[in-house]
N, C-alpha and C positions, 0 to 999 in steps of 0.2 A: 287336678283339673279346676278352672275358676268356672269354665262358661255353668251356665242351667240345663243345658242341654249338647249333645252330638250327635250326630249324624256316622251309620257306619263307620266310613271312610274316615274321619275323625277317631275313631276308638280304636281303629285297627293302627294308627300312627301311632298313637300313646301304648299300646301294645310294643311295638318295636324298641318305646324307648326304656322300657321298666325291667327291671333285673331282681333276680332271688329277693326275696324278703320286702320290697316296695310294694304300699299298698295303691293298687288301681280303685278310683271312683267310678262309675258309669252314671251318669245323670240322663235320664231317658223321660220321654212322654208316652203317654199312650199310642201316641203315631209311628213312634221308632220302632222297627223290627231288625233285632240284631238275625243276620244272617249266621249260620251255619260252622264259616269258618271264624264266627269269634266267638261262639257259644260253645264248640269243641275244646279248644285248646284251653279256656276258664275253664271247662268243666261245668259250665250255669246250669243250675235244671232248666226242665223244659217250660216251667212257669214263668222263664224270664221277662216274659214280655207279660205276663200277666198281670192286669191290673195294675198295673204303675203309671199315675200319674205326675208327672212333676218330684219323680221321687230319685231316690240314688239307691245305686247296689253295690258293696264294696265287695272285695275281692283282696284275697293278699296273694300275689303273684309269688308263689315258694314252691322248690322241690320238696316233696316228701320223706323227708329226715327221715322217718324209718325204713323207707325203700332204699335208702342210699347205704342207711346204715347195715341192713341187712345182706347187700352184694357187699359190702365190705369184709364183713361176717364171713360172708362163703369162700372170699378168697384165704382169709387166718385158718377157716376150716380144710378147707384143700390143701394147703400148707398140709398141716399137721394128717392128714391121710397120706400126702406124697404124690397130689393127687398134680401134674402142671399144668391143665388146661381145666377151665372152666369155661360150657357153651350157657350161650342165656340170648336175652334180648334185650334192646335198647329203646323199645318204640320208638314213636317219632310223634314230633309236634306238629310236623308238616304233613303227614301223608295225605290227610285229606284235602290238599292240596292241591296233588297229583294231577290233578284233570288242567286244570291253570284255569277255568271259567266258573264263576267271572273273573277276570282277568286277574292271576294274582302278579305281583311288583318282586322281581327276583331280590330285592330286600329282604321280602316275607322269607325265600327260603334258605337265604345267607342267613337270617335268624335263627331259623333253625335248625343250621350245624351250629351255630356259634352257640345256640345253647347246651345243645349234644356235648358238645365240648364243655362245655359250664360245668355240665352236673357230670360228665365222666371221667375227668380232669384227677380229680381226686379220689374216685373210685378205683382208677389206673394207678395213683401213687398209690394204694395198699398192695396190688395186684403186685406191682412191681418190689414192693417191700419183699411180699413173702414170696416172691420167685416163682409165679402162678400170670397165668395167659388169659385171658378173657377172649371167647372167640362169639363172634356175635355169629346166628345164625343171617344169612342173607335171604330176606323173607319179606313178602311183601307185609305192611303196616309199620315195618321198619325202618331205622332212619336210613340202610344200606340196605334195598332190594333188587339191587340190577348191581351191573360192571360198573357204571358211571358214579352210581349213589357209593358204589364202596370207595371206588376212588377219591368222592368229598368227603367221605367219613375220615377215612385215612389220613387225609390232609387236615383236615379240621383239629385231629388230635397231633399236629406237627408230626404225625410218623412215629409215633411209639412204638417201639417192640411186645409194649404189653396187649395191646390191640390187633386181633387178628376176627379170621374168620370159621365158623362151622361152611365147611362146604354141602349144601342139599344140591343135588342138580334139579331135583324135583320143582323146586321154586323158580328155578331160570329158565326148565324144556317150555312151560306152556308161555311162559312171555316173549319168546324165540330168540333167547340167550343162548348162544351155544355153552353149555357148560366146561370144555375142554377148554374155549378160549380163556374162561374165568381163571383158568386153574393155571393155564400161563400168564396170564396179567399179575397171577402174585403169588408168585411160585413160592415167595417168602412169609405167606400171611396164612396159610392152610393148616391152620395148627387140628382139627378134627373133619371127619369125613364123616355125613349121614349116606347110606346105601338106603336110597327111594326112591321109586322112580315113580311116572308120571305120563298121561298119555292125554292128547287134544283129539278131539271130536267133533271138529267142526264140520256140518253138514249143510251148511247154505241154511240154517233157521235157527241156530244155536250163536251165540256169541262168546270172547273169548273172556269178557267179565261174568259169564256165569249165570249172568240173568238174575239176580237173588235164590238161586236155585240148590238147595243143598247139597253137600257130596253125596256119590250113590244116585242123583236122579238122572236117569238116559239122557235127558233134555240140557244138561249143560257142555259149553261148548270143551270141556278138558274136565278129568279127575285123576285121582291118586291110584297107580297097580303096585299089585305085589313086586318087589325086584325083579327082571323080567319078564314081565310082560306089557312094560308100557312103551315110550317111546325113548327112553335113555338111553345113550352107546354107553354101557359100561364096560365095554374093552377098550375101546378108546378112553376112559376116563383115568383106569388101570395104570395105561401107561402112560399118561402124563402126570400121575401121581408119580408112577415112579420116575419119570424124566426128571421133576424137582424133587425129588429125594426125600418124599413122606414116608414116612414110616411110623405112621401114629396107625388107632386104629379103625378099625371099615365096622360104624354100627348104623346095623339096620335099623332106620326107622319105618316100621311097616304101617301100611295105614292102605285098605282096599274096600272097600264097602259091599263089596260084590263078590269076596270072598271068606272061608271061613279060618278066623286065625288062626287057629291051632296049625291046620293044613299049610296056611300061609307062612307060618313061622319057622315049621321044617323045611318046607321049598325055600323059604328065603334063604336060609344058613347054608344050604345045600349051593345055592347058586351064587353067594358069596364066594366060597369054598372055590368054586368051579371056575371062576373067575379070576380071581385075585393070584397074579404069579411074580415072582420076581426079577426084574431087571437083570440083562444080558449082563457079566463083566468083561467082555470081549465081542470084537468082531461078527458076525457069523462069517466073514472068510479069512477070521486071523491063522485059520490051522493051513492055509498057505503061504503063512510067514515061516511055519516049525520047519 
């Protein structure tokens, strides 16, 4: 940067245009207040704006070399257990984006698949060395939290086979994803299944973001149930796993705050169990053909 000074909208441009390893300047006065969505994605503490007159803040715009190198690590380690799927997460550089106000520039979020891509590009070549899957969980904070976001994820990485997804239906019930649609959208990418469900509580004073309100408190508009008892159709999920031909396997992730695990952990297994059946290989009126 030459000027002495920017203006937001200014720093968010020169953001766009810097790549791994490039260092960023920020020349600020005491009048400039960087917003929210440029203090995130730097990472600046929250003293950015403190005290700086007439001064600069550098910054070196890079992924985290050991976090890169460590999922690489796990796919040589899976390897060698026998292990072909690995679920994890990808964050995302946009999420807090999400809302688009103030207005964000659908550049900002084509950035940030194109960086997704940047830094998973080559995490996917190891993945795909040692004959090991990477299934991202689809979860909100991440770069694929809906149908649509997985769909740009997918794309972004040109369609690798090394890239798939953990199925939670829990993540899609309260954002009113049907999860069965999910599961035919990519009947090809369902490399693991969480069994959790998930139930919304909206009562005309609750909201469906939660309020800042923790899991466990009555007052939020949706929380996490034991398997059964929230609002998931896990028979309809059943058989559209088995429609595309999963056969990986059904783990519980349990998580209930109003129940007590131990208890929860037997019922859950129980209602896995009770659920989970295998695909017809026939008819039900093909014994009118014998």
């Amino acid at each position: 940067m030459t000027t002495d000074k920017q203006n937001p909208s200014e720093i968010a441009e020169q953001l766009l245009t810097k790549t791994d390893g490039e260092e960023l300047v920020l020349y600020l006065d005491e009048a400039t207040k960087l917003p929210a969505s440029i203090i995130r994605p730097l990472h600046l503490p929250k003293s950015a704006n403190d005290d700086i007159d007439g001064g600069s803040l550098r910054y070196a715009v890079r992924a985290s070399e050991r976090a890169v190198e460590e999922l690489k690590n796990t796919a040589r380690a899976a390897q060698r257990f026998g292990a072909g799927v690995v679920n994890g997460f990808t964050g995302s550089s946009i999420w807090h984006l999400n809302y688009s106000f103030p207005p964000v520039p659908p550049a900002m979020i084509d950035a940030g698949f194109d960086l997704f891509a940047e830094r998973f590009n080559p995490i996917l070549d190891v993945f795909g060395e040692c004959g090991v899957r990477f299934a991202l969980e689809v979860h909100p904070t991440e770069i694929a939290f809906d149908l649509y976001t997985a769909e740009r994820a997918i794309e972004a990485l040109d369609g690798r086979e090394e890239f798939g997804f953990n199925f939670d239906p829990s993540h899609l019930l309260w954002q009113g994803v049907d999860p069965v649609e999910f599961i035919r959208a990519f009947p090809d990418r369902i490399y693991h299944v969480h069994v959790k469900d998930a139930i919304v509580t909206l009562d005309g004073r609750s909201g469906i973001l939660a309020s800042h309100l923790n899991f466990g408190d009555s007052r939020r508009g949706w929380d996490f149930r034991s398997p059964g008892r929230g609002g998931v159709n896990f028979e309809e999920i059943i058989r559209a796993l088995n429609d595309i031909g999963y056969n990986g396997p059904l783990s519980v992730e349990w998580e209930d705050s109003g129940m007590d695990r131990e208890f929860g952990a037997k019922e859950a297994a129980t209602f896995v169990k009770q659920k989970d059946f295998a695909p017809s290989e026939r008819a039900f009126d093909a014994a009118f053909e014998d």
